[in-house]
N, C-alpha and C positions, 0 to 999 in steps of 0.2 A: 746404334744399339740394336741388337737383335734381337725378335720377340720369340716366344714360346708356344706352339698352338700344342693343345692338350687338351687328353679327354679327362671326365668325371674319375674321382679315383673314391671309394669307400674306404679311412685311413690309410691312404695309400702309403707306397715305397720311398723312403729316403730318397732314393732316384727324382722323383717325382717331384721333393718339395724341395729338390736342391736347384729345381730347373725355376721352381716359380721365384723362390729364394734369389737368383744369381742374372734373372732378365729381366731388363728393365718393364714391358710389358708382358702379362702372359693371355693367352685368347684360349674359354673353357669352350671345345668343343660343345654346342648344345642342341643341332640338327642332328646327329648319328643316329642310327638304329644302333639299338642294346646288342654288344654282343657279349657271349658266354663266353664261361673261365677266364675273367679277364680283370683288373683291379678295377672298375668299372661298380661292380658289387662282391669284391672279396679283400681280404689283408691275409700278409701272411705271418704268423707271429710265429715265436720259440716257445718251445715248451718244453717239461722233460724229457718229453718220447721226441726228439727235433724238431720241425715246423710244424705247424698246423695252419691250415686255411679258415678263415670265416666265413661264410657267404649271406649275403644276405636273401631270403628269396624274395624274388619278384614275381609281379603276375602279366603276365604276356597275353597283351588287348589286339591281337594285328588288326592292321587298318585298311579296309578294302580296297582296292584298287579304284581307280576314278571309272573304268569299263565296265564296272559291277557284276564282273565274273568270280566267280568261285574263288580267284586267286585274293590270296591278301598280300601284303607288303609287311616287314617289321617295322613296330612302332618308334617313334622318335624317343630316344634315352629320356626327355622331358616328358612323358606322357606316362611311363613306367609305373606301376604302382608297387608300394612295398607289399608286401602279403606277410599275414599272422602266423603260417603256417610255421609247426614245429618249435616255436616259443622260442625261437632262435633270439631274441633278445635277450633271454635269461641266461642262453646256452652261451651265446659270447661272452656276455659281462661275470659270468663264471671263468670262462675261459682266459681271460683275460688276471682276473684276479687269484686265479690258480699258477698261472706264467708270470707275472708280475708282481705278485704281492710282497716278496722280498726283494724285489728293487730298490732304490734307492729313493727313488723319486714317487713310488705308485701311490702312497697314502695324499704328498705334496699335491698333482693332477687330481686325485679322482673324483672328486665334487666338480671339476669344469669335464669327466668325459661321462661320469654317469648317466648324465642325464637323455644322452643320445639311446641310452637301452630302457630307460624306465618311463620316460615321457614318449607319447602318440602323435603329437604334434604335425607330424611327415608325414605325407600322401603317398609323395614320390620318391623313389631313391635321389631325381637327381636336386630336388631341394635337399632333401635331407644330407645328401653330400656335400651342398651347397655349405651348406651351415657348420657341417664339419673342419670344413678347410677353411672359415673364417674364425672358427675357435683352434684350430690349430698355431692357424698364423700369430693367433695375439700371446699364444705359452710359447710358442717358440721364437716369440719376439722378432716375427719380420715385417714385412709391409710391403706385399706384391702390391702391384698395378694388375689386380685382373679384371677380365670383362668378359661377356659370354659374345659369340660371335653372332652378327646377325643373318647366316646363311649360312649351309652347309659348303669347308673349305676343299677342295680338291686338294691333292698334292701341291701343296705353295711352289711356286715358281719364282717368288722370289725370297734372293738370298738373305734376305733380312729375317724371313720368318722359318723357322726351325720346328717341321712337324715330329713330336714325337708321341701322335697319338694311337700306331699299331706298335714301336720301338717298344714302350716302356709295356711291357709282356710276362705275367708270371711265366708264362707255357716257353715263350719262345721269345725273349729278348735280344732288339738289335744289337748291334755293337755302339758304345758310345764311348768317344774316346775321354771326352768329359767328366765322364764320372767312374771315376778310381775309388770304390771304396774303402774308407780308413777304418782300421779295427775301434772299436771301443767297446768298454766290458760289460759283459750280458753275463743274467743270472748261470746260466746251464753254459757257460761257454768250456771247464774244465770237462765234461762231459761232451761236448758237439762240437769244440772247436767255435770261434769265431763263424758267425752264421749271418752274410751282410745283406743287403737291401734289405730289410725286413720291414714289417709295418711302421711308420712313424712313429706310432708307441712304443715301441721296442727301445729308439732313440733317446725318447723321449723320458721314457720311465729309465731307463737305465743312467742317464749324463743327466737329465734335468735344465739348466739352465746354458749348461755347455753343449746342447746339441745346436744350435746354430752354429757352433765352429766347426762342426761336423757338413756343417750343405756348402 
């Protein structure tokens, strides 16, 4: 059986939770340095106007080099801290309830996602995704094997383990023959056409209980 190495996702891509959904093991990337534009700290949701990105912002601590030169190094994704700026918690769970709120499912969820934008609880993004993706899995009724890896992984060399932690890419996505995605009905789709990987929400608020036959 084949594992999964993958990085941190902020409700991430369908892509993403069909991978943890469909392998026996999955390994959360948790040595990387943070990098931008990347599901890492964004979702991409529907809206009227077509997609929109969330982001969340972070605050970048670089960490000095061991030579104690001027140079620093990017920080580890687990050291990340979330930043207040811009009240982007308000801004999302607007946004979200602006794009969703006539779905199908969004009144059903929204006591298990609220609480990600009104409660403080999260230092870091990569707990606070941490936490994310373990309340995801219990509404979307699955039950990965994950575990956070204890070193930063190179390029796997072996064929058991299946990296797709630069692949699964708002900006620039690999090819993955694996994942075909299937239409299901979105609020704005007579307007935008069918609009696929979108954030798990998307999924999620729109099918409800049938979006695990979707991963």
């Amino acid at each position: 059986m084949t594992k999964a190495l993958l990085s941190t996702t902020y409700f991430g891509p369908v892509q993403w939770y069909q991978k943890i959904h469909r392998h026996g093991l999955c390994l959360i990337e948790q040595h990387e340095n943070f990098q931008k534009q990347t599901y890492r700290n964004r979702c991409i949701i529907a809206t009227a106007n077509g997609t929109q990105a969330l982001t969340v912002p972070v605050i970048h601590q670089p960490t000095p080099t061991p030579d104690s030169s001027a140079k620093s190094s990017a920080p580890p994704i687990t050291s990340l801290l979330i930043s207040d700026h811009g009240n982007w918690r308000h801004l999302h769970w607007n946004a979200l309830c602006s794009a969703y709120g006539d779905s199908p499912f969004f009144e059903f969820y929204a006591d298990d996602i609220q609480p990600f934008f009104f409660e403080r609880r999260w230092e870091t993004l990569f707990e606070f995704n941490l936490d994310i993706i373990h309340t995801l899995c219990e509404l979307l009724d699955i039950h990965p094997n994950l575990q956070l890896t204890d070193s930063y992984m190179d390029a796997p060399v072996n064929p058991h383990i299946i990296d797709y932690r630069s692949g699964i890419n708002p900006k620039h996505p690999a090819e993955d023959p694996d994942f075909q995605p299937r239409p299901y009905w979105q609020v704005f789709q007579q307007r935008h056409g069918f609009l696929p990987n979108l954030s798990i929400l998307d999924l999620l608020f729109n099918t409800g209980p049938e979006a695990i036959f979707y991963l």
